[in-house]
MIDOSE-1310 file (N, C-alpha, C; in nm, 2 decimals, decimal comma, always signed):
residues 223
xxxx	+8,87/+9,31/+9,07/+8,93/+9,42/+9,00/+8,82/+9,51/+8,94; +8,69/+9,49/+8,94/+8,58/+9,57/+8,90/+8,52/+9,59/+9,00; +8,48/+9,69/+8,98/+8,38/+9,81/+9,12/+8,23/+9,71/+9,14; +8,20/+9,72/+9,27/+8,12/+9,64/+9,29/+7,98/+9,76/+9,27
xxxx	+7,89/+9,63/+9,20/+7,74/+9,71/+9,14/+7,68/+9,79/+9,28; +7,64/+9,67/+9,38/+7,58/+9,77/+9,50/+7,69/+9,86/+9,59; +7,80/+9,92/+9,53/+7,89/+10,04/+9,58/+7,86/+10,12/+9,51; +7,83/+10,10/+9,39/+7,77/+10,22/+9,29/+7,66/+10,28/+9,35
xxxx	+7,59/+10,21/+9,34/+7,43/+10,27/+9,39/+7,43/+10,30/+9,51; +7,49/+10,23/+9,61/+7,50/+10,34/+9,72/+7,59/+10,44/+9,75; +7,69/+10,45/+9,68/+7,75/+10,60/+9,65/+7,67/+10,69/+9,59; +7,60/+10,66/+9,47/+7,52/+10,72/+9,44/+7,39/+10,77/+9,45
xxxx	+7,32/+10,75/+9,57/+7,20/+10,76/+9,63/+7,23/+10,84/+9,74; +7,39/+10,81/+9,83/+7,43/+10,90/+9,92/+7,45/+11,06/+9,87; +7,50/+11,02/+9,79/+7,56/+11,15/+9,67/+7,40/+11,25/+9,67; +7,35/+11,17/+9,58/+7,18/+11,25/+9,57/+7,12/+11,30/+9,71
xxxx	+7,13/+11,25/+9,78/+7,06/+11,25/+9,93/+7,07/+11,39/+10,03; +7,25/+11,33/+10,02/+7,31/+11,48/+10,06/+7,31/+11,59/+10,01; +7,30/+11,64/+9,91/+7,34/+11,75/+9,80/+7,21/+11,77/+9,84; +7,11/+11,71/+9,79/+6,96/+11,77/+9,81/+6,94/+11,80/+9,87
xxxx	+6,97/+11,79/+10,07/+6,92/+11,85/+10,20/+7,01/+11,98/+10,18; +7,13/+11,97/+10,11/+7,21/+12,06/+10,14/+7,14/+12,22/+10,05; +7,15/+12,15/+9,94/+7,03/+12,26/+9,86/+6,97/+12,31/+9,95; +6,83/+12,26/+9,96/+6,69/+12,26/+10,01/+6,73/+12,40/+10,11
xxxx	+6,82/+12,36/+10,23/+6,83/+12,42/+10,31/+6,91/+12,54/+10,32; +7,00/+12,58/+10,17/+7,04/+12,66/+10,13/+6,94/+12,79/+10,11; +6,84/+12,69/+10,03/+6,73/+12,79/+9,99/+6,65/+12,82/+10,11; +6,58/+12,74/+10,19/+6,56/+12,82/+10,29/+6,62/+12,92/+10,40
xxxx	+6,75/+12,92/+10,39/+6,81/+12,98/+10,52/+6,90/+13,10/+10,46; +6,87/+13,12/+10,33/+6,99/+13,20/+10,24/+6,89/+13,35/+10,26; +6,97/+13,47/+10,27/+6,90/+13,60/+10,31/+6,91/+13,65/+10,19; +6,79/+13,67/+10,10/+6,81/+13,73/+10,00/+6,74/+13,87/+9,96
xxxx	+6,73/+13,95/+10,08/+6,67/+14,08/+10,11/+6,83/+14,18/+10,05; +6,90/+14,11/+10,03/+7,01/+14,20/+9,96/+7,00/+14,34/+9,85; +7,06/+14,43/+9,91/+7,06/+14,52/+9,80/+7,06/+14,53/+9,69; +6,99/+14,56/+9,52/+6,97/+14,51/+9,42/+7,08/+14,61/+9,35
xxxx	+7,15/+14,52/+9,27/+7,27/+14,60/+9,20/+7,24/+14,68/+9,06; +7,09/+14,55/+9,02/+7,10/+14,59/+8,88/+6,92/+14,56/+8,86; +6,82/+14,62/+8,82/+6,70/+14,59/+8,83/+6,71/+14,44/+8,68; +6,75/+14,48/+8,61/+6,77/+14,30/+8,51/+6,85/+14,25/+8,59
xxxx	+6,90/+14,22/+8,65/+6,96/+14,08/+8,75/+7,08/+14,03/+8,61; +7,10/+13,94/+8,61/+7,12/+13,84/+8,52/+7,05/+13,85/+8,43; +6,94/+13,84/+8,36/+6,85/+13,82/+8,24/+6,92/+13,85/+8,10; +6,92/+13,78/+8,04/+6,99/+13,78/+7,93/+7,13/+13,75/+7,95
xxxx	+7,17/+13,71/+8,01/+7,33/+13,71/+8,03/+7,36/+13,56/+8,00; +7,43/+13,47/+7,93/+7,53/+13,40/+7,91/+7,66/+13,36/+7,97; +7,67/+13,32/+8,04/+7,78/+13,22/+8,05/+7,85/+13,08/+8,06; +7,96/+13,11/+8,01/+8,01/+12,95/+7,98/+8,13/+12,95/+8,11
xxxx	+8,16/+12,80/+8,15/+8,22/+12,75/+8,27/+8,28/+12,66/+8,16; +8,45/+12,61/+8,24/+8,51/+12,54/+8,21/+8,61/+12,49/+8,32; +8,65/+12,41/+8,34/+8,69/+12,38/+8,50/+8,76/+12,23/+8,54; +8,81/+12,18/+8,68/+8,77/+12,01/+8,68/+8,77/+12,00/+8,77
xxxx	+8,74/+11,89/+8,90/+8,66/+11,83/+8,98/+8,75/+11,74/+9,04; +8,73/+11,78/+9,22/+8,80/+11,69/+9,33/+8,76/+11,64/+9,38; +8,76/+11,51/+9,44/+8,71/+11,46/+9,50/+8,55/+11,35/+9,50; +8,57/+11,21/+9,49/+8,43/+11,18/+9,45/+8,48/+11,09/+9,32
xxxx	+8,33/+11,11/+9,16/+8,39/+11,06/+9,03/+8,40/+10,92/+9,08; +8,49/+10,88/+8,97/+8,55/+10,72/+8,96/+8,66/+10,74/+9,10; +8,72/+10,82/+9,12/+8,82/+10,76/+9,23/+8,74/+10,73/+9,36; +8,61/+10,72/+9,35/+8,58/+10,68/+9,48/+8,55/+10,56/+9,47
xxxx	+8,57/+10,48/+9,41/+8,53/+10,33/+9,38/+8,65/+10,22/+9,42; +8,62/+10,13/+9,43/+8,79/+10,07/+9,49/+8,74/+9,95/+9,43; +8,90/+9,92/+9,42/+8,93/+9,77/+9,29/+9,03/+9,68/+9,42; +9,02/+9,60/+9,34/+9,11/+9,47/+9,42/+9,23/+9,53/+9,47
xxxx	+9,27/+9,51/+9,59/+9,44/+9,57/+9,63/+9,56/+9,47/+9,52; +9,64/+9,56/+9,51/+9,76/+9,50/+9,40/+9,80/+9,54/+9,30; +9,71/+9,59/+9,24/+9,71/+9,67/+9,09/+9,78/+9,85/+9,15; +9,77/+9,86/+9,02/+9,82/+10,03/+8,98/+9,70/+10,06/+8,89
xxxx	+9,67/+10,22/+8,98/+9,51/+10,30/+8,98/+9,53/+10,40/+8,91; +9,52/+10,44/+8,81/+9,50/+10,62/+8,80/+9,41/+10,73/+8,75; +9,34/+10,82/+8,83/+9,22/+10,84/+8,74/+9,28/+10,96/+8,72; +9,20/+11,05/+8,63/+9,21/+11,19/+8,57/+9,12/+11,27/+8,66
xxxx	+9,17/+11,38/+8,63/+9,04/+11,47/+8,72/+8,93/+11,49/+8,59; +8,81/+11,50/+8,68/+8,70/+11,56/+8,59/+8,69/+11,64/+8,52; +8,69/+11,65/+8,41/+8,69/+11,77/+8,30/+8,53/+11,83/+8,27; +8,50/+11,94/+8,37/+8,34/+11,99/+8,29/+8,30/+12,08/+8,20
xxxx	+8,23/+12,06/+8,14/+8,17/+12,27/+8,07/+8,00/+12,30/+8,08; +8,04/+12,41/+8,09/+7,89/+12,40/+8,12/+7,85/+12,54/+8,05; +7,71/+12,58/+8,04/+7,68/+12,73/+7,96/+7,53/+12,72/+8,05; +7,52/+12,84/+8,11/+7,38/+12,88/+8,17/+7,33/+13,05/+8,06
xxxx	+7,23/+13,04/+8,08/+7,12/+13,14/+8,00/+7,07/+13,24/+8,10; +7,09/+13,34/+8,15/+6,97/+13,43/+8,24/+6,82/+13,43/+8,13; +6,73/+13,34/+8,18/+6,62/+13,36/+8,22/+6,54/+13,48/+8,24; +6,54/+13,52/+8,33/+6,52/+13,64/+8,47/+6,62/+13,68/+8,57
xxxx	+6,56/+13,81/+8,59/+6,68/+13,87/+8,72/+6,75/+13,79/+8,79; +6,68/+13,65/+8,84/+6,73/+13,59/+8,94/+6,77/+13,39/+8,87; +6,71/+13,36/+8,76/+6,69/+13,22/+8,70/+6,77/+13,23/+8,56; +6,86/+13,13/+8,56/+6,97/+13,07/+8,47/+6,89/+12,93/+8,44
xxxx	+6,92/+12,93/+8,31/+6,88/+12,73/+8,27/+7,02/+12,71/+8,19; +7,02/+12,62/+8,20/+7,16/+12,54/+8,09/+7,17/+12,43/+8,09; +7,31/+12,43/+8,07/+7,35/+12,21/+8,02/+7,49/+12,22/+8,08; +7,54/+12,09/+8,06/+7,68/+12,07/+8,12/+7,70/+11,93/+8,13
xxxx	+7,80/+11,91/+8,09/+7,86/+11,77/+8,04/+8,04/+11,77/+8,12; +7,99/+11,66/+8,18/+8,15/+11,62/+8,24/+8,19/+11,50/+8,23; +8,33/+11,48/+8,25/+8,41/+11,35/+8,18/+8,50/+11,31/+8,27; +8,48/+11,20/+8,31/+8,61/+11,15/+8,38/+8,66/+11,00/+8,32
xxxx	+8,79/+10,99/+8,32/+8,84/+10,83/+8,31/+8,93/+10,74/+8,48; +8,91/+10,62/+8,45/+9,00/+10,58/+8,51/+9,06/+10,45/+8,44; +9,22/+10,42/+8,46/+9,26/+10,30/+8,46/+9,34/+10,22/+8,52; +9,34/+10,13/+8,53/+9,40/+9,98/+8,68/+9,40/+9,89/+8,57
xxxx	+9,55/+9,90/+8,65/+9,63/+9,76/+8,61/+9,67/+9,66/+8,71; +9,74/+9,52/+8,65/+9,74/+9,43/+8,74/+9,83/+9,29/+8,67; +9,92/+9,23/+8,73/+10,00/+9,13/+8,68/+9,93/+9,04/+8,75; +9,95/+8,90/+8,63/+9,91/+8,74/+8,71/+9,95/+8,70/+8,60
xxxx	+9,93/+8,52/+8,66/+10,02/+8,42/+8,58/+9,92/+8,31/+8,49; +9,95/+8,28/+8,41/+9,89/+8,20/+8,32/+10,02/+8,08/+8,25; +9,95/+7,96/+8,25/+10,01/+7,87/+8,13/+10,05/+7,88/+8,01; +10,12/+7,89/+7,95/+10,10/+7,96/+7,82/+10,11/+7,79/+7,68
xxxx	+10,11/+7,77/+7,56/+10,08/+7,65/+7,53/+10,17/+7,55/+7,55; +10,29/+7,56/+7,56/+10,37/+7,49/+7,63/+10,35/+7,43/+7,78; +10,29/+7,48/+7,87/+10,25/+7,41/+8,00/+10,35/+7,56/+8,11; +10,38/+7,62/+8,00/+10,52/+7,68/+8,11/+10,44/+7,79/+8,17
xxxx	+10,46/+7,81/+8,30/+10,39/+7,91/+8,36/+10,47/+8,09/+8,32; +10,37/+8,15/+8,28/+10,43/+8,31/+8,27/+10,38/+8,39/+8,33; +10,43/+8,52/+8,32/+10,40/+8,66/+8,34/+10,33/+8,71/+8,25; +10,20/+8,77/+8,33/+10,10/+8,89/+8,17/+10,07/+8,97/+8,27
xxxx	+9,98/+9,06/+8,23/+9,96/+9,19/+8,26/+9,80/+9,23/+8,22; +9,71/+9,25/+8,28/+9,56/+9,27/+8,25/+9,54/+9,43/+8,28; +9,41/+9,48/+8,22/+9,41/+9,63/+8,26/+9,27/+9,65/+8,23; +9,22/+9,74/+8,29/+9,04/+9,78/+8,25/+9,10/+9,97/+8,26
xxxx	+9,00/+10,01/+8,14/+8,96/+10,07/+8,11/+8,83/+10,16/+8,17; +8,83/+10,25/+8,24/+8,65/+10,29/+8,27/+8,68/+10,45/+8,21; +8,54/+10,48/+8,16/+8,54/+10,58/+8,14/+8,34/+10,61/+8,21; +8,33/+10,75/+8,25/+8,16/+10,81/+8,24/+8,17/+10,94/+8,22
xxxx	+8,06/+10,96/+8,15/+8,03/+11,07/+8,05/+7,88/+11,11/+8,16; +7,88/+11,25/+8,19/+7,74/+11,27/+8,26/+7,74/+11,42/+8,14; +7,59/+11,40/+8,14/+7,50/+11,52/+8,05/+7,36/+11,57/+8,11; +7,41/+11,70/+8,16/+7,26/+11,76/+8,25/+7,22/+11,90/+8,23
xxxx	+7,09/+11,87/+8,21/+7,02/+12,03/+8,20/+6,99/+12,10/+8,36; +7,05/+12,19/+8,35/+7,08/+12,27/+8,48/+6,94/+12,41/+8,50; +6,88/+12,41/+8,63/+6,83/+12,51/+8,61/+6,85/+12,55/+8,77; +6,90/+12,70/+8,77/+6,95/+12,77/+8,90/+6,92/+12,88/+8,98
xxxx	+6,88/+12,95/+9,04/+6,85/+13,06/+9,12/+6,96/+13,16/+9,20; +6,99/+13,27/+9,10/+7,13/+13,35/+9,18/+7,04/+13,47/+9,28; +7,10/+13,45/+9,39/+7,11/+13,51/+9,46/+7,13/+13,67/+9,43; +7,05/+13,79/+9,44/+7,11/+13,91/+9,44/+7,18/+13,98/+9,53
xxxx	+7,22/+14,06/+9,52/+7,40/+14,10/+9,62/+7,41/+14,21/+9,59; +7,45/+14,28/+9,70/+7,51/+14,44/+9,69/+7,64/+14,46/+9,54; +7,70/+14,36/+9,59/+7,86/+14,34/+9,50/+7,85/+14,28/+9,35; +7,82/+14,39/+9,27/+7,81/+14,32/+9,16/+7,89/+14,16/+9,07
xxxx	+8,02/+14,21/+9,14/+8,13/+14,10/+9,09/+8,05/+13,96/+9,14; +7,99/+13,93/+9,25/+7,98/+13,83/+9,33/+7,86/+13,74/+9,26; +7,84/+13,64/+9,24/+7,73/+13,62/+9,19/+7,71/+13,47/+9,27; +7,60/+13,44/+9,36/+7,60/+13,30/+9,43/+7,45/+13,25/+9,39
xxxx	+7,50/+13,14/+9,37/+7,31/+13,04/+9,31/+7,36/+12,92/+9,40; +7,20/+12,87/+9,34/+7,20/+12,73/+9,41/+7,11/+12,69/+9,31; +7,11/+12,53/+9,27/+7,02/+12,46/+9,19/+7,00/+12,33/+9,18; +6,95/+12,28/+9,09/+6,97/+12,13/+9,04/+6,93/+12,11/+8,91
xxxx	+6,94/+11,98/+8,92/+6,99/+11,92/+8,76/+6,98/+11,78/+8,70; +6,91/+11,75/+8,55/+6,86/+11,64/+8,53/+6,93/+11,53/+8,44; +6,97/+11,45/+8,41/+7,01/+11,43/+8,25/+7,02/+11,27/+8,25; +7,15/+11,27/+8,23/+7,21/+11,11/+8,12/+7,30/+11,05/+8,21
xxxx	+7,32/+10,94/+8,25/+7,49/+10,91/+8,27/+7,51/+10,81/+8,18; +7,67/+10,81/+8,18/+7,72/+10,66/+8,09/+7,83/+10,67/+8,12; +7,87/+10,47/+8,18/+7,97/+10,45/+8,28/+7,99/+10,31/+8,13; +8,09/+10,33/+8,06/+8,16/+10,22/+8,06/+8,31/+10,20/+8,06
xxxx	+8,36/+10,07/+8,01/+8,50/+9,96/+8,10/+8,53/+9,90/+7,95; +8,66/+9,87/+7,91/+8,67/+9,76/+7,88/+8,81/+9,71/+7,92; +8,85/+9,62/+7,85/+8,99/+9,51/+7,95/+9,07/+9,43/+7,81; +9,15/+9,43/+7,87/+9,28/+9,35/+7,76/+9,38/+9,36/+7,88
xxxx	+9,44/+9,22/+7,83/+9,59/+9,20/+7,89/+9,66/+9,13/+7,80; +9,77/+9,07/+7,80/+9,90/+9,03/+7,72/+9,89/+8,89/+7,72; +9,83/+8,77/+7,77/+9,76/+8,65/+7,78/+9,76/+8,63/+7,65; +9,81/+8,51/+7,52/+9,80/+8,53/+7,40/+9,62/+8,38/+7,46
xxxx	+9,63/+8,37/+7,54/+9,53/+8,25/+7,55/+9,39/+8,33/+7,59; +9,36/+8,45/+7,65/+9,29/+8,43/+7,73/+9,17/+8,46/+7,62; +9,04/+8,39/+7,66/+8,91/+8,39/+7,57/+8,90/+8,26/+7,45; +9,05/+8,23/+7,44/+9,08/+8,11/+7,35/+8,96/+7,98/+7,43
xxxx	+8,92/+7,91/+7,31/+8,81/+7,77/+7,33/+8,90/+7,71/+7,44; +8,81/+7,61/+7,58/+8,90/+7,55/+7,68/+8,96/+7,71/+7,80; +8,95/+7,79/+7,75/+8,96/+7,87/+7,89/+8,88/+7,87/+7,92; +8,77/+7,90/+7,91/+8,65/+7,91/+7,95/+8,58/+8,09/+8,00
xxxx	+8,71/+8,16/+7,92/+8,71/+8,32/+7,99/+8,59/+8,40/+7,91; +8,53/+8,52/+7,95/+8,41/+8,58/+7,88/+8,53/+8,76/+7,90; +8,54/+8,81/+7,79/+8,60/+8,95/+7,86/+8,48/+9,02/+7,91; +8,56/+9,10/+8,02/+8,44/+9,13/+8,12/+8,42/+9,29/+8,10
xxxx	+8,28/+9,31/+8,02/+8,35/+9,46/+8,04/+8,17/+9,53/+8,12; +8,19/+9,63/+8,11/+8,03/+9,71/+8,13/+7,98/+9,83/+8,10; +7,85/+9,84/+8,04/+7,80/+9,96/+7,95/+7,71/+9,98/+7,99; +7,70/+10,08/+8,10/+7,56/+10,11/+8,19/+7,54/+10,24/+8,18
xxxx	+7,40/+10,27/+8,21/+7,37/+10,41/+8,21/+7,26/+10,41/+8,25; +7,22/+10,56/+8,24/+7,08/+10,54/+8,35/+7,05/+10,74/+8,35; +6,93/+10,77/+8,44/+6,96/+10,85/+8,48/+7,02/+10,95/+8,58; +7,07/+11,11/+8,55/+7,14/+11,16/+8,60/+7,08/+11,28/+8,70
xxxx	+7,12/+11,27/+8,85/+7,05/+11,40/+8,90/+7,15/+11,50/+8,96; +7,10/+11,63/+8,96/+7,26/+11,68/+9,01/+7,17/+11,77/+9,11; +7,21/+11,85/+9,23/+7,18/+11,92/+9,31/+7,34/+11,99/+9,39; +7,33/+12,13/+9,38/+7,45/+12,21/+9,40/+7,42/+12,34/+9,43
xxxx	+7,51/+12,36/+9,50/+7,55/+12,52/+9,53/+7,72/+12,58/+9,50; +7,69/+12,73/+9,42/+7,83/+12,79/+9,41/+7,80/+12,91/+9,42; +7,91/+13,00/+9,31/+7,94/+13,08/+9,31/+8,02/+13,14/+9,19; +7,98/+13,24/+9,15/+8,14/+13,28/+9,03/+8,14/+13,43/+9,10
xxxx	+8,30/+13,47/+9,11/+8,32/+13,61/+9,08/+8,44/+13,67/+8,97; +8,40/+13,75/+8,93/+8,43/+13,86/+8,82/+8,55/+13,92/+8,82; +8,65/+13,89/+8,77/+8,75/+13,98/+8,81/+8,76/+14,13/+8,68; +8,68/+14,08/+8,55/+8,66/+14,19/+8,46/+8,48/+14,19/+8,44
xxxx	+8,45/+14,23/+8,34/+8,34/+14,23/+8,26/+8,29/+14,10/+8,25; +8,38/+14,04/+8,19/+8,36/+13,93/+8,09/+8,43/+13,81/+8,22; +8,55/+13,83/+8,24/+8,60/+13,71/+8,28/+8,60/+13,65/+8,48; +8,61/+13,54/+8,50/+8,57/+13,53/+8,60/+8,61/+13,41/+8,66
xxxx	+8,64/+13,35/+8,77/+8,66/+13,25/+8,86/+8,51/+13,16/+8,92; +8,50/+13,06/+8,93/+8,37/+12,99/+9,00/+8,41/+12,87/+9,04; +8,36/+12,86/+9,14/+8,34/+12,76/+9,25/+8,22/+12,64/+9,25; +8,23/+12,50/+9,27/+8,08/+12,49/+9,33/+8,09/+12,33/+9,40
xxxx	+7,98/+12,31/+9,48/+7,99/+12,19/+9,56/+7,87/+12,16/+9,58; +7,84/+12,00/+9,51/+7,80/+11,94/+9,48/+7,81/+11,77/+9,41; +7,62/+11,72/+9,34/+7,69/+11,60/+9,32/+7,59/+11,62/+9,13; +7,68/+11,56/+9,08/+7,66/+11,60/+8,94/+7,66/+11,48/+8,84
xxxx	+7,61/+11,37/+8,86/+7,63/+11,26/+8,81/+7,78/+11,14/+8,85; +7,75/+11,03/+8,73/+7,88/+10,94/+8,78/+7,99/+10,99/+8,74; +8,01/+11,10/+8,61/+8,11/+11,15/+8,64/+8,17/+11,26/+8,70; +8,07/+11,31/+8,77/+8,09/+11,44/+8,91/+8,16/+11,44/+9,00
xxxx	+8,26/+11,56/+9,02/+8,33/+11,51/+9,14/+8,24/+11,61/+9,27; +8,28/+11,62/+9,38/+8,19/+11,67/+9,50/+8,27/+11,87/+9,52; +8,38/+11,90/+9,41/+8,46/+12,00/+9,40/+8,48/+12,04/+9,31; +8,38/+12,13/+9,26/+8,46/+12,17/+9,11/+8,49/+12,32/+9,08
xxxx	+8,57/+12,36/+9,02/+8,69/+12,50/+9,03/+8,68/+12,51/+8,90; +8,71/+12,64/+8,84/+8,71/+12,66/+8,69/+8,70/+12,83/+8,68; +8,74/+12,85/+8,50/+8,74/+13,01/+8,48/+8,58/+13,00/+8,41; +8,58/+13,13/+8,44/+8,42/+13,12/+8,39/+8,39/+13,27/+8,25
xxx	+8,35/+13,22/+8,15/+8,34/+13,37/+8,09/+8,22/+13,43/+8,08; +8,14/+13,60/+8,06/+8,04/+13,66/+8,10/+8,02/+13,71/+7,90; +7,90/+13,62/+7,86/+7,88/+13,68/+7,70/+7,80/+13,81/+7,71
């Protein structure tokens, strides 16, 4: 019922691997002889993202068949800085949960065999400083970058079920839980467009830590 250690790491190495050729090759093959809309680019400009994420995160992890699964989608935010005409830095922090459940039988002190109910808990928290490169464009509304990104992750679990015995001296049970973290790398390409001044729609695809999904969608505001 717990995600196996070497699925992590190779989800997550795949995750990194791909995103970065995908970058890389963004940046080389991307035509940025584009018409200049605005000689400050971006520079000085602010924006904040708020959004959530498909695909990837904790639902890509698999637990024992039998239980009942449910994750949340990824909740992100994020805020970038224009730098320069063309370079944004920022941060962004995203959240996912999941939780699985599961029935089994235990003795209870009578000898009599019952019904309980066990469950885990996961939750990961990723935190990354983002730094990006927008693309300039004829179309002011349009705005497309590509980047990457450094930070934190933190993946933990914990577990309870309805067993008045379990952990009790003579089971011999340890609750199993896990508090890992490490670091976080993100590599991505998107986009936001503008439907006013200020307000705006954005896209992006990518891999953004353990709580990252490979899809993330959101309104975006222009300070």
């Amino acid at each position: 019922m717990s995600p196996n250690n070497n699925q992590l790491t190779s989800i997550m190495k795949t995750k990194i691997l791909l995103f970065s050729l995908f970058a890389g090759a963004f940046l080389c093959f991307s035509n940025t002889s584009y018409a200049q809309h605005s000689s400050d680019g971006i520079n000085g400009q602010n924006m904040i993202d708020v959004g959530i994420g498909f695909g990837g995160g904790l639902a890509s992890y698999s637990f024992v068949a039998g239980g009942t699964g449910s994750v949340t989608p990824e909740i992100v935010g994020r805020f970038d800085h224009g730098i320069s005409a063309n370079w944004t830095i920022g941060g962004m922090i995203a959240y996912q949960s999941y939780s699985y459940s599961d029935a089994f039988q235990d003795y209870n002190s009578n000898y009599v065999l019952n019904n309980y109910t066990e469950k885990w808990s996961f939750t990961a928290i990723s935190v990354l400083v983002r730094g990006a490169y927008h693309f300039t464009v004829s179309n002011s509304k349009f705005d497309p970058y590509v980047g990457i990104g450094l930070g934190y992750n933190s993946f933990s679990s914990t577990y309870t079920n309805t067993d008045p015995n379990y952990g009790t001296a003579g089971y011999g049970f340890a609750t199993p839980t896990y508090n890992l973290g490490g670091v976080a790398y993100a590599a991505f390409v998107g986009a936001r467009y503008y439907f006013s001044d200020h307000i705006g729609a954005w896209g992006e695809l990518g891999y953004a830590g353990w709580a990252g999904d490979l899809l993330n969608l959101g309104i975006t505001f222009k300070l």
